[in-house]
C-alpha positions in Angstrom: 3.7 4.9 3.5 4.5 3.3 6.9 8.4 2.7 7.5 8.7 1.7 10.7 9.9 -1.9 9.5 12.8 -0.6 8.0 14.0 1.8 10.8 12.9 -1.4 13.1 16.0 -3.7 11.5 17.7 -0.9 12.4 17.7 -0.3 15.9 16.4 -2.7 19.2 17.7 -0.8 21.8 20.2 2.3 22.4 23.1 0.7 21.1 22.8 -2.3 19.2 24.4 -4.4 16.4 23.0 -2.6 13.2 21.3 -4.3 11.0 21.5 -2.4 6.9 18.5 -1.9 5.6 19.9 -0.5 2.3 20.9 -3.5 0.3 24.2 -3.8 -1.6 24.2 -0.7 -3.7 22.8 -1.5 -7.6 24.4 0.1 -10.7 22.0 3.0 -11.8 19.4 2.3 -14.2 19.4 -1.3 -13.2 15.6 -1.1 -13.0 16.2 -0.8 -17.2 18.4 -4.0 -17.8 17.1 -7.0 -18.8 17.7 -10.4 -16.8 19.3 -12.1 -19.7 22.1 -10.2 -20.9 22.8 -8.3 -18.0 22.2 -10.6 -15.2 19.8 -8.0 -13.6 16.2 -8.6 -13.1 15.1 -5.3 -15.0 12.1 -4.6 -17.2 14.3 -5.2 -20.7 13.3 -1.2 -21.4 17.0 -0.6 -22.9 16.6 -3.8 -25.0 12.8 -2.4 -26.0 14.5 0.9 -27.2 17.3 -0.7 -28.9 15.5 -3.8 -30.8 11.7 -2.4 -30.9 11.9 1.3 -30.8 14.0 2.3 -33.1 13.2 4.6 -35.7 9.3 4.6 -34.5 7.6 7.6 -33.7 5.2 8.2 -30.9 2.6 10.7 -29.3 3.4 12.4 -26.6 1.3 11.0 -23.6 0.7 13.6 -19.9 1.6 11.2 -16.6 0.2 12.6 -13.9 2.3 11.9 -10.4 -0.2 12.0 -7.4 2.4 12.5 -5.0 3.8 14.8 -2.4 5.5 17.1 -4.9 7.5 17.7 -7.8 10.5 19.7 -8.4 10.1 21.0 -11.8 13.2 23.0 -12.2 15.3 20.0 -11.2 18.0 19.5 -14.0 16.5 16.0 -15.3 12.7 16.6 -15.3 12.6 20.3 -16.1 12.2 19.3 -19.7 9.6 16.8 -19.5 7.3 18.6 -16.8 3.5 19.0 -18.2 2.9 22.7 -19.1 -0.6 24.2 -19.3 -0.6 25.7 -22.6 -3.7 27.6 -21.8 -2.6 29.2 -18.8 -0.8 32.2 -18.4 1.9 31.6 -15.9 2.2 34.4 -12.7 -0.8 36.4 -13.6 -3.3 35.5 -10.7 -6.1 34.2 -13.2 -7.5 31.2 -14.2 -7.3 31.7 -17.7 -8.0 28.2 -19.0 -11.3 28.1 -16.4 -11.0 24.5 -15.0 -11.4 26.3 -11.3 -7.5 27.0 -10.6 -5.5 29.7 -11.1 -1.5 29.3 -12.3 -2.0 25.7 -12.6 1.1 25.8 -15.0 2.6 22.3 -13.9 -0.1 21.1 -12.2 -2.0 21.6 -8.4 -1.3 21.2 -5.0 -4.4 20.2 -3.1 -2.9 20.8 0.5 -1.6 23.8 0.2 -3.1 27.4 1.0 -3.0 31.6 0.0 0.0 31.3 2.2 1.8 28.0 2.7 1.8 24.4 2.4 1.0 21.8 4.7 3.9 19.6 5.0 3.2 17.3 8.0 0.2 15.9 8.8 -1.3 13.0 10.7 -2.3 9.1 9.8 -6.4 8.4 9.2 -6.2 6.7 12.2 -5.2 9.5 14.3 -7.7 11.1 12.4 -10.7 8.9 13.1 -9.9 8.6 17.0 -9.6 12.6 17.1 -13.3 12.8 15.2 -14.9 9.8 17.4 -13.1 11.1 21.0 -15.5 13.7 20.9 -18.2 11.6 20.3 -17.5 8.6 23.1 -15.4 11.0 25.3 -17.7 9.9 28.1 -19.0 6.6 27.1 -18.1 3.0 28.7 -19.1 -0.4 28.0 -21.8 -0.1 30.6 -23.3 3.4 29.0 -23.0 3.1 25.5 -26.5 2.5 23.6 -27.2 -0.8 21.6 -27.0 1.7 18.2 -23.9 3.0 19.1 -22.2 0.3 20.1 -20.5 -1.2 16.6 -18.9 2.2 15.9 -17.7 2.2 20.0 -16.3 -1.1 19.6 -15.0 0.2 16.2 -13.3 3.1 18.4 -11.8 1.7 21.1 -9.7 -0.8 19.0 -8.5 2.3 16.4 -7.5 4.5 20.0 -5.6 1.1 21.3 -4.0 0.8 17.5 -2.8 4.8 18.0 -1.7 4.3 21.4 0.4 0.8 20.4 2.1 2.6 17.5 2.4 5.8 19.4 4.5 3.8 22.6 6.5 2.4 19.4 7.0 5.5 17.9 8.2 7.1 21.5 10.5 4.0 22.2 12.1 4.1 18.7 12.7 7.6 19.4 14.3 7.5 22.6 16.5 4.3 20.8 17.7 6.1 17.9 18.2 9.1 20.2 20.3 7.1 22.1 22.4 5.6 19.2 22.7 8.9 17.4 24.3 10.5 20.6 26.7 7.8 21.2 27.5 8.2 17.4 27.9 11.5 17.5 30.3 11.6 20.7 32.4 9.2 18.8 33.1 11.3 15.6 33.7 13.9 17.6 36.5 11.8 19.5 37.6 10.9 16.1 38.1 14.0 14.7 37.0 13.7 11.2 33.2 14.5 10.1 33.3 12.1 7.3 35.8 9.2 8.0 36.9 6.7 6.0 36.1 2.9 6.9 39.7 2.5 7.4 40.1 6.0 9.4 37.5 4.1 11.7 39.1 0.5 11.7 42.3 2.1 12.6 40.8 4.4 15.7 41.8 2.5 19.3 38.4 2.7 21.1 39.0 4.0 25.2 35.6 3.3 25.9 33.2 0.2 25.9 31.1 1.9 24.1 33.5 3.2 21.1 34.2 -0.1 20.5 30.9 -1.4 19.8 30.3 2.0 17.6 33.4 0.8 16.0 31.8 -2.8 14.9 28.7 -1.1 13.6 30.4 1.0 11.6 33.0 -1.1 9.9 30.0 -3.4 9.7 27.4 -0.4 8.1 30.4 0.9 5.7 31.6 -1.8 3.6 29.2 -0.7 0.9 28.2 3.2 1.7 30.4 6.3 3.3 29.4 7.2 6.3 27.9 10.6 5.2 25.5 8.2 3.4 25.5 6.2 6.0 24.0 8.7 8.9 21.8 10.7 6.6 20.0 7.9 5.3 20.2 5.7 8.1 20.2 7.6 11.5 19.3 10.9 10.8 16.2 9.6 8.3 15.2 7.4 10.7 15.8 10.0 13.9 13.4 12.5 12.3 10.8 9.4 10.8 10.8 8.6 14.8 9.7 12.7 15.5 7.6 13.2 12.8 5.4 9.9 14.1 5.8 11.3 17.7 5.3 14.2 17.2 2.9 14.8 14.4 1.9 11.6 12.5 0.3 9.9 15.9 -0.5 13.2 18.1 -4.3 13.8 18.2 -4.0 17.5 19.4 -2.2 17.9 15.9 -4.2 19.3 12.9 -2.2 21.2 10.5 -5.5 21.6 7.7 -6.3 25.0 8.5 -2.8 25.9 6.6 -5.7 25.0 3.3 -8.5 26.8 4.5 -11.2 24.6 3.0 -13.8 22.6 4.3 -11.9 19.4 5.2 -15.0 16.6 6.1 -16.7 17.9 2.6 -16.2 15.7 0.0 -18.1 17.9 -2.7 -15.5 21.1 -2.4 -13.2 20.8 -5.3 -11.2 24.6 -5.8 -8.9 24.9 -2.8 -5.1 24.8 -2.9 -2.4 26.6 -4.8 0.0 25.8 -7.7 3.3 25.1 -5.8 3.8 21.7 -7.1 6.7 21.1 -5.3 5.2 21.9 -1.9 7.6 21.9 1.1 9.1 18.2 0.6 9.5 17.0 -3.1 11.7 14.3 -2.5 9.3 11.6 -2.7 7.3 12.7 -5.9 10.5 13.9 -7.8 12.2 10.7 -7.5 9.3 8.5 -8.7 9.0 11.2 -11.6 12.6 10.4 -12.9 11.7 6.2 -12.6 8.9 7.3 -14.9 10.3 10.0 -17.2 13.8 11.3 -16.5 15.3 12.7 -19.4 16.7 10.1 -21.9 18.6 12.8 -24.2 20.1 15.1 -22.2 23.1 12.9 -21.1 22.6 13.7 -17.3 21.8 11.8 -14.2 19.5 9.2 -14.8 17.1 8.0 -17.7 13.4 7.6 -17.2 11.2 4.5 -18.4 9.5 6.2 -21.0 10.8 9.0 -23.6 8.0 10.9 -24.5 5.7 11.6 -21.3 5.5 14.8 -19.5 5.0 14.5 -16.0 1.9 16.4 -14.2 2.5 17.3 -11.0 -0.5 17.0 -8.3 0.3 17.0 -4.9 -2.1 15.5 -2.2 0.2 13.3 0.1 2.0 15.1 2.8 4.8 13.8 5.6 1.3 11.7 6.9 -1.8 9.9 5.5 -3.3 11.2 2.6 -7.0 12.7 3.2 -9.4 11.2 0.7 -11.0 14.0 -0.8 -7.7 15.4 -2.0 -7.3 12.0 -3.2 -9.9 11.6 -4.9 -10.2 15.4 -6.2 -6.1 14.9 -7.5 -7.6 12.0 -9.4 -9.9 13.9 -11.0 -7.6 16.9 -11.9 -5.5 14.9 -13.7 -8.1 13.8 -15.9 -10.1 16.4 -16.7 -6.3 18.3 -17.9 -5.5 15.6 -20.0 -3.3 12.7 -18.4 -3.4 9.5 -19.3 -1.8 7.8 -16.9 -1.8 8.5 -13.2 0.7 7.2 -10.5 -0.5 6.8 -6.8 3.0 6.1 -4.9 0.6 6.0 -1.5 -1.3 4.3 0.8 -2.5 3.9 3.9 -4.1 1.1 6.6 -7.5 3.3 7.6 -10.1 5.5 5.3 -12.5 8.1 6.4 -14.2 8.2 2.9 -13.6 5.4 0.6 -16.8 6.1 -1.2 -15.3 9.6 -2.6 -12.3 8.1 -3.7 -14.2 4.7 -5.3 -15.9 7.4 -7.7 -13.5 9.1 -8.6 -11.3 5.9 -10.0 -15.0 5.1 -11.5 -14.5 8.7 -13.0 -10.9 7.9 -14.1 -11.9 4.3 -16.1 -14.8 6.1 -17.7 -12.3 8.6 -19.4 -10.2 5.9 -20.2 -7.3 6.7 -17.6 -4.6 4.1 -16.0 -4.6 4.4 -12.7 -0.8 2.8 -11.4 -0.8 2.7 -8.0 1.9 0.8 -5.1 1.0 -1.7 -3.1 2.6 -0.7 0.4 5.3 -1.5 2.4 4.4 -3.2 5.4 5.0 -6.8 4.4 1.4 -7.9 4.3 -1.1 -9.9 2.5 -3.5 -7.2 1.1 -5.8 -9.4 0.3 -6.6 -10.0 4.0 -5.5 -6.9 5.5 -6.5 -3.5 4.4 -4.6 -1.1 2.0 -6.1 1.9 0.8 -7.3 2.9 -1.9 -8.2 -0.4 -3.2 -10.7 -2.5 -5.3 -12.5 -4.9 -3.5 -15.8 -3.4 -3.7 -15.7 -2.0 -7.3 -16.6 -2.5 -10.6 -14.9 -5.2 -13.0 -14.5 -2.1 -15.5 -12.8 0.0 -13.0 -10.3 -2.8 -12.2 -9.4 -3.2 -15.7 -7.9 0.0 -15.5 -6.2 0.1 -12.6 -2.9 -1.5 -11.8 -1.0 -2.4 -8.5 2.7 -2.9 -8.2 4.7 -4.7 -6.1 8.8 -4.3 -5.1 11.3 -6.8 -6.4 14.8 -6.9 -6.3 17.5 -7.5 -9.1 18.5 -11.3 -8.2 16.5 -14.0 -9.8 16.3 -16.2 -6.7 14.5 -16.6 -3.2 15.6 -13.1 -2.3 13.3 -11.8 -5.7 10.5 -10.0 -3.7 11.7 -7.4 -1.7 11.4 -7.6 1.9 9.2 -4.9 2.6 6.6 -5.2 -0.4 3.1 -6.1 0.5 1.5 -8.9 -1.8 -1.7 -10.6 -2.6 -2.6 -13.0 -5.2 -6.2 -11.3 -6.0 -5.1 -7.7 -5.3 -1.7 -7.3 -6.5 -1.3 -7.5 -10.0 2.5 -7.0 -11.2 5.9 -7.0 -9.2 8.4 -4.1 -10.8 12.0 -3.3 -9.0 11.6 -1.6 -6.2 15.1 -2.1 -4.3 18.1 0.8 -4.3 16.6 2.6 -7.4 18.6 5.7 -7.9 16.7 8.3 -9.3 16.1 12.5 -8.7 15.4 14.8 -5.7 15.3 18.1 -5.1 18.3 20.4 -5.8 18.9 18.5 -9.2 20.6 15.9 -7.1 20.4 11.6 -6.9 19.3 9.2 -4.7 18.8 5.4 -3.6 15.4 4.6 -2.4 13.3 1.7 -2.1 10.0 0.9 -1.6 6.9 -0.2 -3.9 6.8 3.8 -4.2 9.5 3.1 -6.8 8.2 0.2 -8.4 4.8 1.5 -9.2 6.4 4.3 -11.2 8.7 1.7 -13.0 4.9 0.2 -14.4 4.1 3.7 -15.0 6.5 4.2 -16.9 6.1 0.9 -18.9 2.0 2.3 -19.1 3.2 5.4 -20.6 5.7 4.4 -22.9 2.9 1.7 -24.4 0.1 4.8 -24.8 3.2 6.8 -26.4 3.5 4.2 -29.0 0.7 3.2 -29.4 -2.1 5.7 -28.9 -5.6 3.4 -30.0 -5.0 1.1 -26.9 -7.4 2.0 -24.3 -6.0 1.8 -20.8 -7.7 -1.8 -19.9 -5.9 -2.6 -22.7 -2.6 -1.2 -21.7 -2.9 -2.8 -18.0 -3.8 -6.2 -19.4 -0.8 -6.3 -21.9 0.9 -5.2 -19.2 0.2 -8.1 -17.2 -0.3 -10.9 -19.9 3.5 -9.7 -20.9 5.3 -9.8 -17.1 8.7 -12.3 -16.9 6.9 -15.7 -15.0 8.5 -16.4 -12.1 8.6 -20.2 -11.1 10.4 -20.9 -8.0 9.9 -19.6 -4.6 10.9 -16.4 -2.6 11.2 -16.1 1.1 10.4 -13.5 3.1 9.6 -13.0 6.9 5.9 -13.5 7.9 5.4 -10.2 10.1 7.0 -6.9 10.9 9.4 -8.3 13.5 13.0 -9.4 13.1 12.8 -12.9 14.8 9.7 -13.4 12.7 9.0 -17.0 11.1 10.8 -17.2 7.5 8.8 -18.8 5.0 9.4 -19.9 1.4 5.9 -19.9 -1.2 5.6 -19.9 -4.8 6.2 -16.0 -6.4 2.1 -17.2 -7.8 1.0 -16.9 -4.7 2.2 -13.1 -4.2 0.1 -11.7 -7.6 -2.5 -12.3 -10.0 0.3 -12.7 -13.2 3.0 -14.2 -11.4 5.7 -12.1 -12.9 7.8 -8.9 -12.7 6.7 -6.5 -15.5 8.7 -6.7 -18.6 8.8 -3.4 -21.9 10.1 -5.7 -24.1 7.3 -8.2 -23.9 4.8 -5.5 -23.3 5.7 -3.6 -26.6 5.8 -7.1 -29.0 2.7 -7.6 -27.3 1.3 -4.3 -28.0 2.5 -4.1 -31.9 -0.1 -7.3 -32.3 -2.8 -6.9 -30.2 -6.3 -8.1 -31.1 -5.1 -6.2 -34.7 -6.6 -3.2 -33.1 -2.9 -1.2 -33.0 0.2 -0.6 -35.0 3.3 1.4 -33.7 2.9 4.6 -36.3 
């Protein structure tokens, strides 16, 4: 997902004032609490356990996160990882004969006999690559009346690449600039991890030290600054390469790593079983939102307590390809899950049909499909999002969900800044701001984005299909939404990506079709009554 509005509030030029784009750190598990006894806009899932849960049993239910990996040996989710019983683990084979071999955890769909593809470019970069050899040599004078839509179509996705490409080189060269000027003055000052009063006592010599010095004690009132420059300047010094230099470069095409048959959307057995790929931060943290182990008194505790998580990897650092979309979708069907999470999208597809049938595929096994709604600050209802629903069947709709990010305060500030929105295609708001949760090396982090808050719904999806086991998933998402927390007063947010944007101030309504942020509590009273067609065992 696209993050160059956060990294934007953080630089404008070489040096600037700083503006934090991590909010006010959150107490862990905050995503959990509920609103009215902790002051927290959670999901009430610690009040669910506590007044609802108690004593019932449940049925253990697969989760399947679509992501870009999973660490499975990672302290809090090595218990609750999905294990194919009918596979022998190591021994080359594909015992179970569902067309891949040592699929113990789950599949990776861009990966290969020898590696994994880690980055990777955007659709866009994509489709100009695929149409410059096609209108190479063709002008408005020379292209033919049945060529000219798609020329038209080309020319404005090669001036989209070459607008976020100048941006991409620019913010480069800007954090570049502020990351050297950083770096000269830690080294002045002697210490690699100072203390905010280490840096408010320092006497600049320079000009320039003293204008680090302001960002800093500015940047550090709530974070160290080892947080502070990973998270902040070194994150968004390698988001700015990896756009540069992979994510927007045409010449770029790491698929041969796979060795399929990339533009067929019919090829199905490619990949290997690395679930954890070269990068599992990103899919390991939304794991622990959905499933973290609630017993084992470490780290963090997951929404629901008796999931396993199936890991399928299809997004790399870059825009997912659409067959292994659609062919992750699948896998995780056809080995059992019940629920699916899609932490991913993306502004351009290549093959929307592929995907469109497999979510057909998913609804007619009776599989939720959870899935973020992006985190570029738009109305998806007018600008596009993939995957999406516009063009789909009512009974695929029912069973598929998409989240929005909120934040914990129950006032303007509720929707985060960054969430898309859109009152036909967004269905639920679920936190989404500073949500600490797992990554590699069994360690914890804060990250935001609707990539968090989908797996919160998740989560919720899960825990209801634990409990109660007759609901089908249309019936699951529309609980889910029929039970969300209204919200009736307005949120602000900027209208664009820029930071003198125009602020405005609309009804939470307008953002989603239920109005609400997601609540367990509700869901599960909900659930133990509905239509008479389900009772927690």
């Amino acid at each position: 997902m696209n993050k160059s509005r956060i990294f934007r509030a953080l630089l404008s030029a070489a040096v600037v004032s700083a503006v934090p784009f991590i909010a006010n750190a959150q107490k862990a598990n905050w995503q959990n609490l509920d609103l009215k006894t902790d002051s927290t806009f959670g999901i009430s899932t610690e009040k669910a356990y506590k007044e609802l849960l108690k004593g019932k049993k449940s049925t253990k239910v697969i989760v399947a996160v679509n992501d870009g990996g999973v660490e499975n040996t990672h302290e809090d989710l090595k218990r609750i990882m999905w294990v194919n019983a009918k596979e022998i683990s190591g021994n080359g084979k594909d015992d179970d004969k569902n067309g891949y071999a040592d699929d113990i955890h789950g599949w990776n769909f861009i990966g290969g006999p020898k590696e994994s593809v880690n980055f990777e470019t955007l659709e866009l970069t994509r489709l100009v690559r695929r149409d410059l050899k096609r209108f190479e040599n063709t002008t408005d004078a020379t292209v033919s009346a049945k060529d000219k839509a798609d020329f038209e179509a080309f020319k404005a996705r090669r001036a989209d690449l070459e607008k976020q490409l100048g941006e991409a080189k620019a913010g480069l060269a800007n954090i570049s600039g502020f990351k050297n000027a950083l770096d000269a003055f830690i080294k002045k000052l002697g210490k690699e991890n100072p203390t905010l009063a280490e840096i408010k006592a320092y006497k600049p010599t320079a000009e320039m030290d003293g204008r680090i010095q302001s960002i800093l004690v500015e940047q550090l009132a709530n974070v160290s600054f080892k947080d502070f420059y990973e998270d902040q300047i070194k994150e968004g010094f390698d988001y700015y390469t990896r756009q540069a230099e992979y994510n927007l470069n045409v010449d770029y095409d790491p698929r041969s790593i796979v060795g399929d048959h990339p533009n067929d959307p019919k090829e199905k057995f490619y990949g290997n079983n690395d679930v954890a790929g070269p990068d599992a931060m990103h899919g390991s943290h939304v794991a622990g939102i959905i499933a973290a182990d609630r017993t084992n008194n470490l780290g963090i505790k997951g929404v629901a307590d008796n999931v396993v998580i199936m890991g399928v990897r299809v997004t790399p650092n870059g825009d997912e390809r659409d067959k292994d979309v659609a062919n992750g979708i699948r896998y995780a069907v056809d080995n059992g899950a019940k629920v699916i999470n899609m932490s991913f999208g993306k502004a351009y597809s290549w093959d929307k049909a592929v995907v469109n049938e497999a979510m057909k595929y998913a609804a007619s096994k009776d599989v939720l499909i959870v899935q973020a709604a992006g985190n570029e600050n738009k109305d998806i209802d007018t600008e596009n999002n993939f995957p999406n629903h516009k063009d789909l069947d009512e009974k695929t709709i029912a069973s598929w969900i998409t989240v929005g990010a909120s934040g914990p305060k129950d006032d303007e500030t509720l929707k985060a800044s960054f969430s898309n929105f859109g009152k036909t295609q967004v269905d639920v708001f679920a936190p989404g701001v500073q949500i600490y949760s797992t990554v590699p090396g069994s360690k914890y982090k804060n990250l935001n984005g609707t990539s968090m808050a989908s797996p919160v719904v998740a989560g919720l999806a899960g825990l209801i299909r634990s409990y109660y086991p007759k609901l089908t998933a249309a019936q699951v998402k529309e609980i889910i939404v029929k039970s969300v927390s209204k919200v009736n007063h307005n949120v602000s947010y900027k209208k664009g990506e820029e930071e003198n944007a125009e602020s405005v101030s609309v009804p939470f309504s307008d953002l989603c079709i239920s109005g609400g942020i997601v609540n367990a509590y509700e869901a599960l009273k909900l659930a133990a009554t509905y239509n008479g067609k389900a009772t927690a065992k």
